[in-house]
N, C-alpha and C positions, 0 to 999 in steps of 0.2 A: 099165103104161107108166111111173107114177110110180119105182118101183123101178131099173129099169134108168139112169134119167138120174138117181138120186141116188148109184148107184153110180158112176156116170160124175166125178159130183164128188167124190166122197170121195177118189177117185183120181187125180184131176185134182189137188187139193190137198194131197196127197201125194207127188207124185211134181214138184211145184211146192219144195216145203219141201224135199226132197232135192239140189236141183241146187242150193242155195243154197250160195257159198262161205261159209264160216268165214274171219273175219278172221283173221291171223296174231298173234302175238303180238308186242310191242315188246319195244325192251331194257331193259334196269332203267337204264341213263341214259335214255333217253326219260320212262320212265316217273317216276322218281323226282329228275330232275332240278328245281331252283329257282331260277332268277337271284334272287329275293330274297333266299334264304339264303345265296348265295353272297357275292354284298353285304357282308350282315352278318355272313361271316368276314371279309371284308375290312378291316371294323371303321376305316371312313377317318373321323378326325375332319376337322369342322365337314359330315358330310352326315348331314342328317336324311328320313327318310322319309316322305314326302306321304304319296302314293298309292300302291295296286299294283292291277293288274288282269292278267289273264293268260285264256287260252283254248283252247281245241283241237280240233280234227276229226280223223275217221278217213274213210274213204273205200275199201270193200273192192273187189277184184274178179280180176283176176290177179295183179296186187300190191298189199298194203294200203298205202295213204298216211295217213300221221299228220303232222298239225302241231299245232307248241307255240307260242303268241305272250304274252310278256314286256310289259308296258309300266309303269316306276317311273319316279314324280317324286319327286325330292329338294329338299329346301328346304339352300343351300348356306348356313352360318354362316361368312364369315371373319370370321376374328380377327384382333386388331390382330398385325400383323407376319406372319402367318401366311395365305396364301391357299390356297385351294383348286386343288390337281394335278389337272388332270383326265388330261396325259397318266400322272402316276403312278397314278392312280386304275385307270385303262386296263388299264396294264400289270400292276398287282395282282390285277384280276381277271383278265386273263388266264391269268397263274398257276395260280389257283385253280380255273378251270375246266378248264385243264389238268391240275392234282391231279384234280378230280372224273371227268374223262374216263379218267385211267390207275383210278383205285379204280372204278370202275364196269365194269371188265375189257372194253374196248371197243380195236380198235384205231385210233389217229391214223392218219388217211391222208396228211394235209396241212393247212394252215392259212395262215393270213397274215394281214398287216393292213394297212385301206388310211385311210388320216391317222394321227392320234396318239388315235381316240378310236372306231375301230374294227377287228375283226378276226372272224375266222371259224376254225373249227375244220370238215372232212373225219371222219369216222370208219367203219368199218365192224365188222361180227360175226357169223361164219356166213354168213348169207341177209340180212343185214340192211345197208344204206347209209345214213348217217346227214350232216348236214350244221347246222351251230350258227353262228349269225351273231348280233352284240351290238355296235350301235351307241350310241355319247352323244352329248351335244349340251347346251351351257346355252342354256336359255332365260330368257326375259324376267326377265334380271338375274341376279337372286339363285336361281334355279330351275333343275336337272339331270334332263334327261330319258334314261331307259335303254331303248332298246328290242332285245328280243334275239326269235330263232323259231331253231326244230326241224325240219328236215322228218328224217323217216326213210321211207324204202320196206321193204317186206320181201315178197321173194321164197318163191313154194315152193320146199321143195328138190326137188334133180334127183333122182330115183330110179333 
């Protein structure tokens, strides 16, 4: 009696382990993307870097969902005669994240920006939709908060 109902499991959790989806894979901008390092091509004098933190889930099932979340404080140094841009700041990295989106062989779907101190990048690849947003903000004075997220879906393909 014991026999048959350990068969019963063994098989039961195997055929358990097979119906399990496989996450898909992300893009190499998902995966290898930095808003810290993007920053620091930026290279904008009087911001110094506090803090960084950053984070990420995946979420499998018919379509994998991946998110990226960003979050840099800056200590801003002006200088005498010289303040701190935050819309040039903006617009710098904009750029740049722009370069990273074209080198990362992804395509732009769309974008835009909404103030002078945030914007959002659309992209797709294959099976993949992609979606980049990166807010600032100074706070309490002399202080630059950055916060940017990822999301990407990825589809099976059709066969």
């Amino acid at each position: 009696m014991k026999a048959p109902f350990l068969y019963l499991m063994i098989a039961g959790f195997a055929l358990s382990g097979c119906s399990q989806r496989q996450q898909l894979p992300e893009t190499n901008f998902f995966r290898d993307f930095s808003l810290g390092q993007i920053v620091d091509r930026v290279n904008m004098p009087g911001l110094r870097r506090s803090t960084f933190a950053d984070g990420s889930s995946t979420s499998p099932g018919e379509t994998t969902d991946r998110r990226r979340d960003f979050d840099l404080t800056f200590v801003i140094e002006d200088q005498e005669g010289a303040r701190f841009d935050e819309s040039g700041f903006s617009n710098r990295l904009k750029e740049e994240i722009a370069r990273a989106l074209s080198a990362a062989d992804v395509r732009v779907q769309g974008g835009g920006s909404s103030g002078s101190d945030s914007f959002y990048f659309d992209y797709s690849q294959k099976d993949h939709e992609g979606w980049l947003e990166v807010r600032g903000a100074r706070v309490e004075g002399n202080k630059y908060k950055l916060w940017g997220v990822i999301r990407e879906v990825a589809r099976e393909a059709k066969q």
